[in-house]
Backbone as CSV, one residue per row, in Angstrom:
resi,resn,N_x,N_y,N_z,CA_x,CA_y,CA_z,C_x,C_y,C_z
1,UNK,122.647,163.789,146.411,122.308,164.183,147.780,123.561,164.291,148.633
2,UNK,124.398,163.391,148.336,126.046,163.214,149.172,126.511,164.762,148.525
3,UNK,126.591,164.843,147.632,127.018,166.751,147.818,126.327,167.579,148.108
4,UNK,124.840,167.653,148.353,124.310,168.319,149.077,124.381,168.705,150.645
5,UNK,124.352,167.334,151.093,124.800,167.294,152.590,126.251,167.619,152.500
6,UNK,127.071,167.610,152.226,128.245,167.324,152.323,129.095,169.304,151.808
7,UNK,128.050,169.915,151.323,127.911,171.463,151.038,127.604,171.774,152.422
8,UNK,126.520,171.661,153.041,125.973,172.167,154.179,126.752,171.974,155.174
9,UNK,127.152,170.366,155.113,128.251,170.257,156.811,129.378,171.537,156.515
10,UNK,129.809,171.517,155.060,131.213,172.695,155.126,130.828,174.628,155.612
11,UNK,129.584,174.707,154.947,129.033,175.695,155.745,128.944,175.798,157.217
12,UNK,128.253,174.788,157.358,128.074,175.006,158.943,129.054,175.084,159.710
13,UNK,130.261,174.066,159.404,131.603,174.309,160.045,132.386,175.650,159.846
14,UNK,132.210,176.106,158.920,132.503,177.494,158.737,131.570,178.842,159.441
15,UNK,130.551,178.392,159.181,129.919,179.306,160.074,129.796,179.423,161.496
16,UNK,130.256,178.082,161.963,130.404,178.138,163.569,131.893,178.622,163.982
17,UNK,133.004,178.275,163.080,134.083,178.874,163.400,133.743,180.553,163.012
18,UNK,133.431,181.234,162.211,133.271,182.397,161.897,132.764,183.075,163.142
19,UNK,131.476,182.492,163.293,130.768,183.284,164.635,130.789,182.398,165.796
20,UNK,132.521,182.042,166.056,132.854,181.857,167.144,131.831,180.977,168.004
21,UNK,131.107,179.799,167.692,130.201,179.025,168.193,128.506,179.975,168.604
22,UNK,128.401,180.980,167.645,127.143,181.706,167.931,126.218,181.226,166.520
23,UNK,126.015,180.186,165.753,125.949,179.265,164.609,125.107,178.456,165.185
24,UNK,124.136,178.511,166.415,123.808,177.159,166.855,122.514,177.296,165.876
25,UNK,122.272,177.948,165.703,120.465,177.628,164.619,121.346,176.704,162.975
26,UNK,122.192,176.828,163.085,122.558,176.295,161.292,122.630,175.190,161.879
27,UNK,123.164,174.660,162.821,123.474,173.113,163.555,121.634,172.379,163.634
28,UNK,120.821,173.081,163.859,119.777,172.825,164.200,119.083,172.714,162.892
29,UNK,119.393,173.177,161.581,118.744,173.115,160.449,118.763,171.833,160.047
30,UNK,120.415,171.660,160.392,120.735,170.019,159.952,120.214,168.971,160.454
31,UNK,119.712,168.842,161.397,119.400,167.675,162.331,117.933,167.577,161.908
32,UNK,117.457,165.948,162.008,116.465,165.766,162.196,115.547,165.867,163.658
33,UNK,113.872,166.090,164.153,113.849,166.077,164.703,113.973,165.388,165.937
34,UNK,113.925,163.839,165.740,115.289,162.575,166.768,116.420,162.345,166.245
35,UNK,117.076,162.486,166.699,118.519,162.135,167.033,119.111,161.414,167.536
36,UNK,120.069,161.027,167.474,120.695,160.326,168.580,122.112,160.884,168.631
37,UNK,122.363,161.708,169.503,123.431,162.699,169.698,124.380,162.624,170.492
38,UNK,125.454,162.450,170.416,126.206,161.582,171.734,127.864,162.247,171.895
39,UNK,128.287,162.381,172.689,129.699,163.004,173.002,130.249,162.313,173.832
40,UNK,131.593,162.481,173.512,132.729,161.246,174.800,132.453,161.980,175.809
41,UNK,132.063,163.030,175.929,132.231,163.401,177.545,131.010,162.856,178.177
42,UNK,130.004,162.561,177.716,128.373,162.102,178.113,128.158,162.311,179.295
43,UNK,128.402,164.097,179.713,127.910,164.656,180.556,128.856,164.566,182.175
44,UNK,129.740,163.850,181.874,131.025,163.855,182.754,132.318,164.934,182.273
45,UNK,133.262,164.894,183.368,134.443,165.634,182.881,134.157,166.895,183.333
46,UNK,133.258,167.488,184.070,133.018,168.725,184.683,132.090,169.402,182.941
47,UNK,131.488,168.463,182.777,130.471,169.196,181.303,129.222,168.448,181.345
48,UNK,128.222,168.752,182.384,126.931,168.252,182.247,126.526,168.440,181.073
49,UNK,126.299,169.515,180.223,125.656,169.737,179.009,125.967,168.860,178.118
50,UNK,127.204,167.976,178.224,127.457,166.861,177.292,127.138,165.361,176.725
51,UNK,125.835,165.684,178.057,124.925,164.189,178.379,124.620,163.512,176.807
52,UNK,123.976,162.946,176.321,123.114,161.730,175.296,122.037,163.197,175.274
53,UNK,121.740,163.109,173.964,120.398,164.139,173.679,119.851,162.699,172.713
54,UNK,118.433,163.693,172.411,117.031,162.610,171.150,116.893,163.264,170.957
55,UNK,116.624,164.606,170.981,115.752,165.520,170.224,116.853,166.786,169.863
56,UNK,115.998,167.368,168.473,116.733,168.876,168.168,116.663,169.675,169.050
57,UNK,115.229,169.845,169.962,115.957,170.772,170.516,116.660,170.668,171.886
58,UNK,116.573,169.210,172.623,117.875,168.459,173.385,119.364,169.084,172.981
59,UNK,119.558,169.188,171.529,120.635,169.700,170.790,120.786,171.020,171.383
60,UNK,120.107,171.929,171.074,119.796,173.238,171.277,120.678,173.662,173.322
61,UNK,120.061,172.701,173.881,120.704,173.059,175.208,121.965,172.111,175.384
62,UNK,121.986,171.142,174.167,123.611,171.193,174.694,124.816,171.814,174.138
63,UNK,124.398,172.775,172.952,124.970,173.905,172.179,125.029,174.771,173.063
64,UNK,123.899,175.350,173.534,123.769,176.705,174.844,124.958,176.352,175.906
65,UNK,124.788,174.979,176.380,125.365,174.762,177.421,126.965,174.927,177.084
66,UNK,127.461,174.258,175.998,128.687,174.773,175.969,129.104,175.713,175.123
67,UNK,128.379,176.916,174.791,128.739,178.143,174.261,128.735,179.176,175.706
68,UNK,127.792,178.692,176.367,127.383,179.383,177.613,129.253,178.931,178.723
69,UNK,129.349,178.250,178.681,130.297,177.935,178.756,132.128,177.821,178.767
70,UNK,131.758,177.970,177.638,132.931,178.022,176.861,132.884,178.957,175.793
71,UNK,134.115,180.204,175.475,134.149,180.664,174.563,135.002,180.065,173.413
72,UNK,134.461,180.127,172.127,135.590,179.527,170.841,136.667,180.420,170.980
73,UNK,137.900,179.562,170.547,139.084,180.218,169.619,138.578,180.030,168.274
74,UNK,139.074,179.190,167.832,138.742,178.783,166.530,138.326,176.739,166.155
75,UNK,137.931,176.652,165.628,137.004,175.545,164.738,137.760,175.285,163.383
76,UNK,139.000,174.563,163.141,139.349,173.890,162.281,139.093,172.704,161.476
77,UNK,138.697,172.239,160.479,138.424,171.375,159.667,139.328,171.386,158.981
78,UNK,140.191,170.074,159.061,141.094,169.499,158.517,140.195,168.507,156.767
79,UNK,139.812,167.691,157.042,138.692,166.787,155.913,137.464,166.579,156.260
80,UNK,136.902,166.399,155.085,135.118,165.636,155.705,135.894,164.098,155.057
81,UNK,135.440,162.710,155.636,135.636,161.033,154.818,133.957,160.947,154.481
82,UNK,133.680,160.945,153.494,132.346,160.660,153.611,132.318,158.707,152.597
83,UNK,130.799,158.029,152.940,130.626,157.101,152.384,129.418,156.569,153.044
84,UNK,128.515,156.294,152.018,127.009,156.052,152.203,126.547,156.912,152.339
85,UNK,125.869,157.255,153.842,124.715,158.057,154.418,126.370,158.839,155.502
86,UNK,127.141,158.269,156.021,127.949,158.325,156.735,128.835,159.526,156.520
87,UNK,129.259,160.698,157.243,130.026,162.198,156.839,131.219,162.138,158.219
88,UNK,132.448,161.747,157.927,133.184,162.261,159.000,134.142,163.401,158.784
89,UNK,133.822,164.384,159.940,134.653,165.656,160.216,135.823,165.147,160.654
90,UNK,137.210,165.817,160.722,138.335,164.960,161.302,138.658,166.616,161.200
91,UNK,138.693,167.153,162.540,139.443,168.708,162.727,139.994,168.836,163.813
92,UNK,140.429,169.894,164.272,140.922,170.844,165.626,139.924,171.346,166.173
93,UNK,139.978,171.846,167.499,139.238,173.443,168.396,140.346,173.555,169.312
94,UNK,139.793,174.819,169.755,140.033,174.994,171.037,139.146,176.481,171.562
95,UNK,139.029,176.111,172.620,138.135,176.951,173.746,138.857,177.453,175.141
96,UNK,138.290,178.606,175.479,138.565,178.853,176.762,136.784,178.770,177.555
97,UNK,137.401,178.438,178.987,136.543,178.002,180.055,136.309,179.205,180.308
98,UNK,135.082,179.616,180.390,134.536,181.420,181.013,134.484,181.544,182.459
99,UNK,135.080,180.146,183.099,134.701,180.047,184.602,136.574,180.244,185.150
100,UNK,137.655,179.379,184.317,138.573,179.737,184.827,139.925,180.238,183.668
101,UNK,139.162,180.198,183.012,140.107,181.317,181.722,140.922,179.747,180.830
102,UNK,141.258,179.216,181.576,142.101,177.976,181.074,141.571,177.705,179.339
103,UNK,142.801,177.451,178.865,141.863,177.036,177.402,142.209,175.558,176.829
104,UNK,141.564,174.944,176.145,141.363,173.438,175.382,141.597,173.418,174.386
105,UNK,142.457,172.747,173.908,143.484,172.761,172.235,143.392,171.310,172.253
106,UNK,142.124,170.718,171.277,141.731,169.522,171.363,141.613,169.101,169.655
107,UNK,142.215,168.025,169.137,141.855,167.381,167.965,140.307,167.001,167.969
108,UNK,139.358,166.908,167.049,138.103,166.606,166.739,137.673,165.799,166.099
109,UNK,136.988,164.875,166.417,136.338,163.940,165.231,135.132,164.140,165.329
110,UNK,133.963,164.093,164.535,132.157,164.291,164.505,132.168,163.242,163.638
111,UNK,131.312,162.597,163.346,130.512,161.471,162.886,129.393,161.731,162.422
112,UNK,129.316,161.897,161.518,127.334,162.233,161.573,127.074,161.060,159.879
113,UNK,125.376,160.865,160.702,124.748,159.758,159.550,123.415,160.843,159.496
114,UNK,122.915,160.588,158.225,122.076,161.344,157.644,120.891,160.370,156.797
115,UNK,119.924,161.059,157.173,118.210,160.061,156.244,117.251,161.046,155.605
116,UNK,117.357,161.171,154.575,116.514,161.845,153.876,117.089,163.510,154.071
117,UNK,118.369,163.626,154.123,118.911,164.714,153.987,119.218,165.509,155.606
118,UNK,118.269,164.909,156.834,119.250,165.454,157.812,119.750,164.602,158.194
119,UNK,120.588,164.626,159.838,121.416,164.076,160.122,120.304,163.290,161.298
120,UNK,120.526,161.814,161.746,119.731,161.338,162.701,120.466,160.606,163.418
121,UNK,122.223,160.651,163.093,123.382,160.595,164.604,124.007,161.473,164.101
122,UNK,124.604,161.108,165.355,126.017,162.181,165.744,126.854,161.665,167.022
123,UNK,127.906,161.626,166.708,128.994,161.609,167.722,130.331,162.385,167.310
124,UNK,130.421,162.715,168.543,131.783,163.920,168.866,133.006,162.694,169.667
125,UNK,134.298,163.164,169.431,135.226,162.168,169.881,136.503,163.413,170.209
126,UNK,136.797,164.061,171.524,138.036,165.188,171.658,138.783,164.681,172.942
127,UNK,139.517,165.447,173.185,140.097,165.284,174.400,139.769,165.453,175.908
128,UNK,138.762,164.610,176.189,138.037,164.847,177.780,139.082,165.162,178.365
129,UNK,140.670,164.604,178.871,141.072,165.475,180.148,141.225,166.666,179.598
130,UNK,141.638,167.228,178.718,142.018,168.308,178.444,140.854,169.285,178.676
131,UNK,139.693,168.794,178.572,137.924,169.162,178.781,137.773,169.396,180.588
132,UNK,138.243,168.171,180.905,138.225,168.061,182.733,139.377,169.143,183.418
133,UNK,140.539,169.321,182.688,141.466,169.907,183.457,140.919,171.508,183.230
134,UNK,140.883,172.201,182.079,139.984,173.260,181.855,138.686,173.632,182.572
135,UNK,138.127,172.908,183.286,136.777,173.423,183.996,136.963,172.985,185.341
136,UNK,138.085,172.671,185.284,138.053,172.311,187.112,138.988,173.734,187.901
137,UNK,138.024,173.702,188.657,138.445,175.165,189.517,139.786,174.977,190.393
C-alpha cells in the first residue's frame, strides 16, 4: 500500500506542477472525506483561504482560494521521507500574487498521514513572510 500511496502523491505533485496548480480534483481524489488540513499560514498573512479545513470539500475552497489567487511558477519536489502511514514532501514553489504581481520563492514541506489509502492529515510548512510581503498592497 506504501507504494501505492506513495505512486499517487508523485503524480499528483507532478500534475499540479504541470498544470500550473489547475490539478485541484487529483488533490481531492487523495483525501479522505475528514481531514484535518492545516497550513502555517492558518488563514493569516494576508491568505484567508489558508484557515484549518475538515472536510474535502473545505479542501476544494482552499485550493480555489489560492489558485484564485495566486498564479504557479513551478512546484518542485525535491524527496518524498516516507514511514508508517506517514509521507513527507520536502520541495520548492513559487507563485506570483494576481493582485500585485510580486512573486514567492518559498521552500516546502507537506506532511500527509494516510488510512486505508487516503490521506486524513495534512500540513503545509513555507515561508509566511515571504506569503505576507507578496499580498500586501
Amino acid at each position: 500500500m506504501k507504494n501505492d500511496i506513495l505512486n499517487r502523491l508523485r503524480a499528483a505533485y507532478q500534475a499540479w506542477h504541470d498544470s500550473k496548480g489547475g490539478s485541484i480534483d487529483t488533490w481531492l481524489a487523495l483525501i479522505a472525506d475528514e481531514i484535518d488540513f492545516r497550513s502555517l499560514a492558518d488563514g493569516g498573512h494576508n491568505a484567508p483561504w489558508s484557515k484549518r479545513r475538515r472536510t474535502r470539500e473545505d479542501v476544494r475552497h482552499y485550493l480555489t482560494g489560492l489558485t484564485a489567487e495566486f498564479e504557479m511558477i513551478h512546484f518542485n519536489v525535491d524527496r518524498f521521507v516516507c514511514e508508517d502511514d506517514t509521507v513527507v514532501m520536502i520541495g520548492q514553489t513559487a507563485w506570483t500574487s494576481r493582485r500585485t504581481g510580486r512573486k514567492v520563492y518559498t521552500p516546502k514541506v507537506d506532511i500527509w498521514r494516510f488510512r486505508n489509502g487516503l490521506a486524513v492529515e495534512y500540513s503545509e510548512y513555507f515561508d509566511t513572510a515571504r506569503l505576507a510581503d507578496a499580498t500586501r498592497a
